[in-house]
C-alpha positions as CSV (number, residue, x, y, z in Angstrom):
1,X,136.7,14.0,97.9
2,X,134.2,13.7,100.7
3,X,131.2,10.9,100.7
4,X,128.6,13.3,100.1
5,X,129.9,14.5,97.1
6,X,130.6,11.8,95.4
7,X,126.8,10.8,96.1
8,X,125.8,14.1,94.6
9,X,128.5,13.4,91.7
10,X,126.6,10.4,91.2
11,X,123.6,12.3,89.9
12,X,121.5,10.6,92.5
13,X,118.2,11.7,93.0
14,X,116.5,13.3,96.1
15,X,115.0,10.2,97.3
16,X,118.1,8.0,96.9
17,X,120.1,11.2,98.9
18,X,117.0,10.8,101.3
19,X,118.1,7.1,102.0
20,X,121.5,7.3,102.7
21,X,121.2,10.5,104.6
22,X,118.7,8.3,107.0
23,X,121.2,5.8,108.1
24,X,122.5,7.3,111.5
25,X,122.0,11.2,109.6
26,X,118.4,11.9,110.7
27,X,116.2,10.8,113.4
28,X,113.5,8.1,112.6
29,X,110.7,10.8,112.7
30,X,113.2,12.9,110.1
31,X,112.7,16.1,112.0
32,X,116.4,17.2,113.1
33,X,119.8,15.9,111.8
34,X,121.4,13.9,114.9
35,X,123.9,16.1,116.5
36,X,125.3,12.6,117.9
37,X,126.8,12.7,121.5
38,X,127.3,16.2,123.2
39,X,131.0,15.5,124.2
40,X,132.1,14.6,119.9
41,X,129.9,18.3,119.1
42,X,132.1,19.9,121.7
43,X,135.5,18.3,120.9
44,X,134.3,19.3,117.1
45,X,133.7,23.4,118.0
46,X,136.8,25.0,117.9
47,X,139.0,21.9,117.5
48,X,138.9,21.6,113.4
49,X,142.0,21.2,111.3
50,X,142.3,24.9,109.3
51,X,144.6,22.8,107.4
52,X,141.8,21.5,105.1
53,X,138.9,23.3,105.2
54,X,136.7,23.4,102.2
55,X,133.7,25.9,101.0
56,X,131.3,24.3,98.8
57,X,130.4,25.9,95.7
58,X,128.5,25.0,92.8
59,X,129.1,23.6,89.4
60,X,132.6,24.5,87.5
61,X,130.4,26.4,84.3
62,X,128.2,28.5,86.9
63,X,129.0,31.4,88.8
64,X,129.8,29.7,92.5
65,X,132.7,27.3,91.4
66,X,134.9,30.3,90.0
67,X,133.9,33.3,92.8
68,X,134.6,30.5,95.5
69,X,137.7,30.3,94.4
70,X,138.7,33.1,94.6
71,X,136.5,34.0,98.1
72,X,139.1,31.2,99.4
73,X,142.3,33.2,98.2
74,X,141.2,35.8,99.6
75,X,140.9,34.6,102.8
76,X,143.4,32.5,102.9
77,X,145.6,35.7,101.6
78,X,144.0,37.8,104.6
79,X,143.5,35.5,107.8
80,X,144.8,36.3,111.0
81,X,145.6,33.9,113.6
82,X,146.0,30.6,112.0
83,X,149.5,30.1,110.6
84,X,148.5,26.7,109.0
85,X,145.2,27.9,108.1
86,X,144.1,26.2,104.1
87,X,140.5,27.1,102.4
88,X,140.2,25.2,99.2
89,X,136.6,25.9,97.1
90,X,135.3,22.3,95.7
91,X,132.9,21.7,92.8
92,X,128.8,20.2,94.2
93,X,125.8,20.4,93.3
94,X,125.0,23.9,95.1
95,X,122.9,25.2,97.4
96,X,120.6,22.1,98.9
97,X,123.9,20.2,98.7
98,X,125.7,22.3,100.7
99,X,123.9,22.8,103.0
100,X,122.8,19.5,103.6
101,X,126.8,18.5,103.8
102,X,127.5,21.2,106.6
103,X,124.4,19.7,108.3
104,X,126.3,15.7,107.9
105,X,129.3,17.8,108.9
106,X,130.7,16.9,105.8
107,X,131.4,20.8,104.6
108,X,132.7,24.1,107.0
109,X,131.4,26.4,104.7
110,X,129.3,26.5,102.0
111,X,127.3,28.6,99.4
112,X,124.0,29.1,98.9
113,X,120.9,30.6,97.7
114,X,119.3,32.5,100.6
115,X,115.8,30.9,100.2
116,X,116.8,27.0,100.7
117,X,118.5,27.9,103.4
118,X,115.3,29.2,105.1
119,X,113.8,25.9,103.9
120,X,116.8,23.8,105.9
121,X,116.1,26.1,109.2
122,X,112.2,24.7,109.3
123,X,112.4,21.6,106.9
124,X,110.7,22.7,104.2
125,X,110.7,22.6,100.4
126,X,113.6,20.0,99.1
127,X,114.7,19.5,102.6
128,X,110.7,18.0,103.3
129,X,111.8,15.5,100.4
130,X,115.0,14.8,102.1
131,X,113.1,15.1,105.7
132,X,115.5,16.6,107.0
133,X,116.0,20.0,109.2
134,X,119.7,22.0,109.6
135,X,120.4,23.5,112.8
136,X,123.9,23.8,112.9
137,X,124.7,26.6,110.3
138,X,124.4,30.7,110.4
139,X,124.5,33.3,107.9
140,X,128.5,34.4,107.6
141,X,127.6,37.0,104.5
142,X,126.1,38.5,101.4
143,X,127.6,37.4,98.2
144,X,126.0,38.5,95.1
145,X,122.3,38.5,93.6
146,X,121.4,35.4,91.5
147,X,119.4,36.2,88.3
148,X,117.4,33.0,87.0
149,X,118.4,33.3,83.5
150,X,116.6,30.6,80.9
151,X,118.9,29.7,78.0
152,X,117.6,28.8,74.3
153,X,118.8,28.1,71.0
154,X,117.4,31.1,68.4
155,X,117.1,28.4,66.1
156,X,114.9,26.0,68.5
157,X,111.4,27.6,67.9
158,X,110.9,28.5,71.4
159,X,109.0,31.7,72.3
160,X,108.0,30.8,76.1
161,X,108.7,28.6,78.7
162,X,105.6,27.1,77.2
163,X,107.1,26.0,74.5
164,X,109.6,24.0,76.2
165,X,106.7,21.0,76.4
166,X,108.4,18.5,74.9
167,X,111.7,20.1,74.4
168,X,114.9,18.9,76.1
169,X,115.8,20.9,79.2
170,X,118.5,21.2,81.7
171,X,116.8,22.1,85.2
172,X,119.9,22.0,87.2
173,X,122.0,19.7,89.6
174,X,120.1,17.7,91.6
175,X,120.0,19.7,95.0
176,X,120.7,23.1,93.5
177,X,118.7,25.7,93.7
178,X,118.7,26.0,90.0
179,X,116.5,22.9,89.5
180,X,114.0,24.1,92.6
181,X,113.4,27.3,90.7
182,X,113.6,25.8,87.5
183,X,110.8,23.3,87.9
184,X,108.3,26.3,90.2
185,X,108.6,28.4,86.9
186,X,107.8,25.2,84.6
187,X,105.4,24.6,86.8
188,X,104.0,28.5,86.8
189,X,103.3,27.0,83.2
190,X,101.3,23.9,83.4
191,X,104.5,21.9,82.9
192,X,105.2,18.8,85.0
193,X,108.0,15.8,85.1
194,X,107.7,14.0,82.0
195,X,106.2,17.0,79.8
196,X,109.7,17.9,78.8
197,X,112.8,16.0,78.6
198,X,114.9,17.0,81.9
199,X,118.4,16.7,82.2
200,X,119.9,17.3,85.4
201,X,123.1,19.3,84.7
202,X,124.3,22.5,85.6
203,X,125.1,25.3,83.4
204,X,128.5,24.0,82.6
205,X,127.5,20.9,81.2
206,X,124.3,21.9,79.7
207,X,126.3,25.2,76.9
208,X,128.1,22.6,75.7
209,X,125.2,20.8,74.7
210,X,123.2,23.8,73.9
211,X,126.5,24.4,71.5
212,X,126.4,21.3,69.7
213,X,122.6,21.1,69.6
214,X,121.5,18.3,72.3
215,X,120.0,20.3,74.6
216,X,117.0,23.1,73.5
217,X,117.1,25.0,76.6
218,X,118.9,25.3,80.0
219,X,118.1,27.1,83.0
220,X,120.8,28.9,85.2
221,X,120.7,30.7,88.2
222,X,123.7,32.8,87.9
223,X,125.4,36.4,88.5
224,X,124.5,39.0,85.5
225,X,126.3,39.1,83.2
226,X,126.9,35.4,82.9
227,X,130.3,35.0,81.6
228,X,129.3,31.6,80.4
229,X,126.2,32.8,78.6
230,X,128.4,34.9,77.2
231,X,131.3,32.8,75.8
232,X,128.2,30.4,74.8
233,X,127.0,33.3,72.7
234,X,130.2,33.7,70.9
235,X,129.7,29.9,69.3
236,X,126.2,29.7,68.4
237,X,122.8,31.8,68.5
238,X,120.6,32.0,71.6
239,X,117.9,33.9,73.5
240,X,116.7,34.7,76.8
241,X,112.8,33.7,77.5
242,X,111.0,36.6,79.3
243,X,108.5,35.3,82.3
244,X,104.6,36.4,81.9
245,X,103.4,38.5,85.0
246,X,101.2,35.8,85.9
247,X,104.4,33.4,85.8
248,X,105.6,35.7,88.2
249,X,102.8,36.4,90.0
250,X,102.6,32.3,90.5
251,X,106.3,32.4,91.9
252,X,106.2,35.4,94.2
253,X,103.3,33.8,95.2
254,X,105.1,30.8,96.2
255,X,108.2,31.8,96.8
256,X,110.7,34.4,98.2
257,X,111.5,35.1,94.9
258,X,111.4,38.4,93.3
259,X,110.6,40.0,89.8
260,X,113.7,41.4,88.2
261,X,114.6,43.1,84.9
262,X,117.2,41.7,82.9
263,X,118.1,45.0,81.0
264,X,118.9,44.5,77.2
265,X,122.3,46.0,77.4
266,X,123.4,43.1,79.9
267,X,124.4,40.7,76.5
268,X,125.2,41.9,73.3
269,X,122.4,39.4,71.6
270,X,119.5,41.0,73.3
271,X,117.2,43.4,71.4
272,X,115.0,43.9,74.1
273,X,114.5,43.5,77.9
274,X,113.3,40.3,80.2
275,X,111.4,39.4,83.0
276,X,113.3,37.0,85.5
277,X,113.7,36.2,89.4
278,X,116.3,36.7,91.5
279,X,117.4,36.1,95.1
280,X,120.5,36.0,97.1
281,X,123.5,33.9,96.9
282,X,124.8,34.3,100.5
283,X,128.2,32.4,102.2
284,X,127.0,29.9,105.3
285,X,129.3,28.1,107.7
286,X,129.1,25.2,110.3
287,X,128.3,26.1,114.3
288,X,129.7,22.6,114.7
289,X,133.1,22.8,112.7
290,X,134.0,26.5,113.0
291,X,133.8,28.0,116.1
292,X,133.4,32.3,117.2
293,X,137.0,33.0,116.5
294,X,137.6,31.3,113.8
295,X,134.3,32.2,112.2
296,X,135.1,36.1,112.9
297,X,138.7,35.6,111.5
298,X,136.8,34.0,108.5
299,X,134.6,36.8,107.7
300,X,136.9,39.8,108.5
301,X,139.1,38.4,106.2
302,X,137.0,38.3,103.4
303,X,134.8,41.2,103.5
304,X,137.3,43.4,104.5
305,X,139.2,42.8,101.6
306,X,136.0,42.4,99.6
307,X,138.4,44.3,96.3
308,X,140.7,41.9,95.9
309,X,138.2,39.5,94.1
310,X,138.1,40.0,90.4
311,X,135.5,38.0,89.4
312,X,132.5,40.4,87.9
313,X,130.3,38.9,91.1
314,X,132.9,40.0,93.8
315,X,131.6,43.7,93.5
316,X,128.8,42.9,95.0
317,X,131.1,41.9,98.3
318,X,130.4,45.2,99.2
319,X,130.3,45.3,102.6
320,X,127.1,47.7,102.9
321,X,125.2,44.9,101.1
322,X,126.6,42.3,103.8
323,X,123.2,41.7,105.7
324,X,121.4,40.8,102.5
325,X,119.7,37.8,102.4
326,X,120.0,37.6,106.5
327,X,116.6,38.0,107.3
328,X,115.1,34.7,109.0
329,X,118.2,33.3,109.4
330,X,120.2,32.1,112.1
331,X,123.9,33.9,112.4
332,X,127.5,32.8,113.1
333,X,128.3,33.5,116.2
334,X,131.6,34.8,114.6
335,X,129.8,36.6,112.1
336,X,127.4,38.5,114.3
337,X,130.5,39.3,116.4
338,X,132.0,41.3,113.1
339,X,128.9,42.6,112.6
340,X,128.0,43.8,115.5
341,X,131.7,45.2,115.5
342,X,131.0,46.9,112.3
343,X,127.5,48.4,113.4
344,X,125.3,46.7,110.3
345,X,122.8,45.3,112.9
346,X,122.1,48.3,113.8
């Protein structure tokens, strides 16, 4: 597995990511990640081994790790052009991970909340704390909508995100934007590191402590239904916390993310509905290591075969959501060409 994994594997934190990302990886001011020399970018563009490419994806219990698995059949099923052509989906830490990997060229193609990827264009949010900017990815696709959903044990005498003071919480991967989101809504209620026990985990990890009673809470940003909050349910009672309109208030303020209804029919445990946020999950590729063609190949593979994916997440493929989550972003080159093609810029 590549070096920047197996940091992220690690569970190391932002700052320690921050070091070894500064060795050669960013300039000395920490503005731009160094392209290196221009004759290795353009050997790079257009010259990449399709044998082994690799999308990165999230953790194996969320939503990312089993969709991008099946986004790679699909296109691996579907591509034209490149006879030795090999997409395989690997397990990180999500969003800020990924796209800090394409930016070390350590990644082709990667998933990803829309929002940090507006943070890599200009540098802000985690990638301030990583000081770091990305300016060699684009916007290849919608996925799905991600629905922040916060997990608790009935039995755990928790009635608001208030409560979890003191309480022992999964926030999420480090670099995922799970744990960004996670700790703006604890924060939306007074709650800081160190007021509550944090355990950096993704969802994966953190039902199976939730199951046996370790963990009180978790947070997850994940498709709706989850099918892990569901098989989760099946082995021990939970709950979904509802968010206060001022909590909300506090993140839209803040954020790019938006009040959504979690209806009470989405799990078979819920009596009522909840307030939550949501934002895009969107698919983002390298400028450096996939060039025009290949990128267009890429893209008119997958979204125009959008119904082979199963998973509950792949309807949203849809080709007439395809520009969500576009907006600020900078586009594949091959992308725009199918898009263009298609007439959804217009």
């Amino acid at each position: 597995m590549k070096k920047f994994y197996t940091m992220f594997a690690s569970a190391l934190t932002l700052g320690m990511l921050l070091s070894a990302c500064g060795d050669g990886d960013t300039d000395e001011n920490g503005g731009t990640v160094d392209e290196g020399d221009d004759n290795g970018q353009e050997e790079a563009a257009g010259d990449v081994d399709v044998s082994g490419l690799q999308i990165g994806t999230g953790s194996t219990g969320g939503t990312y790790y089993p969709l991008g698995q099946e986004m790679a059949n699909v296109i691996n099923a579907n591509i034209e052009g490149y006879d030795d052509f090999d997409l395989s989906a690997v397990s990180t830490g999500a969003s800020v991970e990924n796209l800090a990997s394409i930016g070390l060229g350590e990644l082709e193609l990667g998933m990803t909340v829309h929002l940090p990827a507006l943070d890599a264009v200009d540098g802000s949010g985690e990638f301030e704390e990583l000081d770091m900017t990305i300016d060699n990815f684009g916007f290849m696709g919608h996925i799905y909508p991600e629905v922040m959903q916060i997990v608790v044990r009935a039995d755990a005498d928790i009635e608001t995100v208030a409560d979890l003071e003191g309480m022992n919480v999964a926030i999420g991967p480090p670099g995922s934007g799970t744990q960004d989101a996670a700790k703006m809504i604890l924060e939306a209620y007074g709650l800081e590191d160190g007021d509550y026990n944090a355990f950096d985990e993704g969802f994966g990890d953190a039902a199976g402590r939730l199951q046996d009673g370790n963990l009180d809470a978790s947070f997850g940003l994940l498709g709706l239904p989850a099918g892990s909050i569901e098989e989760l349910a099946l082995q021990r009672d939970v709950k979904l916390l509802s968010l206060s309109d001022e909590a909300v208030s506090y993140i839209e303020d803040n954020s790019g993310y938006e009040l959504m209804e979690i209806p009470a029919d989405s799990y078979d445990f819920m009596d009522e509905s909840v307030n939550a946020i949501t934002a895009y999950a969107i698919l983002v590729g390298s400028t450096d290591l996939i060039d025009e063609d290949l990128g267009y190949e890429i893209v008119k593979a997958l979204y125009e075969n959008w119904e082979s994916v199963s998973h509950d997440q792949g309807q949203h493929l849809d080709p007439e959501n395809i520009m969500n989550g576009s907006d600020g972003l900078p586009m594949h080159p091959g992308a725009e060409r199918f898009f263009e093609e298609q007439g959804y810029l217009d």
